[in-house]
N, C-alpha and C positions, 0 to 999 in steps of 0.2 A: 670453671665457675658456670653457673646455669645462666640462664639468660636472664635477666629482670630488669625491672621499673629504671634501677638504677643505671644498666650499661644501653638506657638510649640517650637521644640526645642531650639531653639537659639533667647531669646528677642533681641526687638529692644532697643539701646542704642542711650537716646538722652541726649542732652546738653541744658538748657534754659537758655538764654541771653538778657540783657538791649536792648531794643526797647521803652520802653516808662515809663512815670512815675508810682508811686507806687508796682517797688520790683528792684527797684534800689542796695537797700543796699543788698540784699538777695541774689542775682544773680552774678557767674554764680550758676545753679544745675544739679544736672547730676543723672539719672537713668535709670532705665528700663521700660519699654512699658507692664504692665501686661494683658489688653485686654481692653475691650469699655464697656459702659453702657450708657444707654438712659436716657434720661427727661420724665418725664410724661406726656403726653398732644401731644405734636408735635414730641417726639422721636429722637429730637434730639442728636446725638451720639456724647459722649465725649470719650475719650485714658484716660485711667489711668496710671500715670507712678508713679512706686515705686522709692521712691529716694533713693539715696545713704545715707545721710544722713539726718537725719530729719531738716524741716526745722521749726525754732524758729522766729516765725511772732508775732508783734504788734499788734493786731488788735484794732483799734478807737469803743470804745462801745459806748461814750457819746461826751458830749462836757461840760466845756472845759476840752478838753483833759484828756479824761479817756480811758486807753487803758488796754486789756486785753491779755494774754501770750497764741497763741497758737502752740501748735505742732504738727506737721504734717510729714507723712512719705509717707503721698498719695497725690497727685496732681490730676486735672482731667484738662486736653488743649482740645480745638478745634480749629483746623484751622479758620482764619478770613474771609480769602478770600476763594470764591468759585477756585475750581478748584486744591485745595491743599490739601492735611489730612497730617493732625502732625506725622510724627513719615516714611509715605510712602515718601513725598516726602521730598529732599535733606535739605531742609531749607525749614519753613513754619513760619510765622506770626500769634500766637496764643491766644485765649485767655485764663486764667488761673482761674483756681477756688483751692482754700483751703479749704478743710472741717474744720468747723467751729467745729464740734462733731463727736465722733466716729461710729455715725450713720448714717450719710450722704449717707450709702448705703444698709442700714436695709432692704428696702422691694426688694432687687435686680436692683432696679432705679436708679437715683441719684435725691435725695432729695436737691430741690433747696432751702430750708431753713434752711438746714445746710448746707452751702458752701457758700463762699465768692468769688465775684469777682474780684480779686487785681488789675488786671491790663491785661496788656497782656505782651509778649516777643519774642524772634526769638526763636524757635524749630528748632536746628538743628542733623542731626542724627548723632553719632560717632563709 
C-alpha cells in the first residue's frame, strides 16, 4: 500500500450510509481509512476502510436464488463523482467493493476478481 493521509497517526473515521439499492440492510458501517491501493491496468485508486465490525453479506452466486455467506472486515470505496475522495472530503458518494476472498489484495493491487461491486453509499467522515 502507498503511504497516505491515512497510515499516519491518527486514521480517518468514516461512516457509510444508504444512498442506493443493494446494502440497504447492511448499512449504516463505520471504520477506519487504513491507506489506498490501485487496479491494474488504469490504476485506479481505491481507500481501504477497516471496519469496525465485520460485515456478514449475501452474496447471489446463482439463480434461482443461490446465495453464498460472505465476511468481510475490509471494504474498498471510490468516490463517484469527480472532484471528491472518500474519506478527504466531508461527505462523498461512493462506490463500494467487498472482497469476495481473502486474496483480493495478494499481489499488492486490488484484484477485481475477487471483489464485489454492491452497490454504492454516502461516505461520510466522523
Amino acid at each position: 500500500m502507498a503511504d497516505t493521509d491515512c497510515q499516519r497517526s491518527e486514521a480517518i473515521r468514516v461512516r457509510l450510509e444508504y444512498e442506493g439499492e443493494g446494502l440497504e440492510p447492511y448499512l449504516p458501517l463505520e471504520g477506519a481509512m487504513s491507506g489506498h491501493v490501485s487496479e491494474p491496468g488504469d490504476g485506479s485508486t481505491w481507500a481501504v476502510v477497516q471496519l469496525d465490525k465485520p460485515l456478514e453479506y449475501q452474496y447471489q452466486i446463482g439463480q434461482p436464488y443461490q446465495f453464498r455467506l460472505v465476511r468481510a472486515a475490509t471494504l474498498f470505496i471510490r468516490a463517484r463523482h469527480v472532484g471528491y475522495e472518500a474519506g478527504r472530503s466531508m461527505e462523498a458518494s461512493v462506490h463500494v467493493l467487498i472482497p469476495l476472498q481473502d486474496n483480493a489484495l495478494s499481489s499488492g493491487q486490488l484484484d477485481l476478481k475477487a471483489v464485489h461491486h454492491a452497490a454504492w453509499a454516502m461516505c461520510k467522515r466522523i
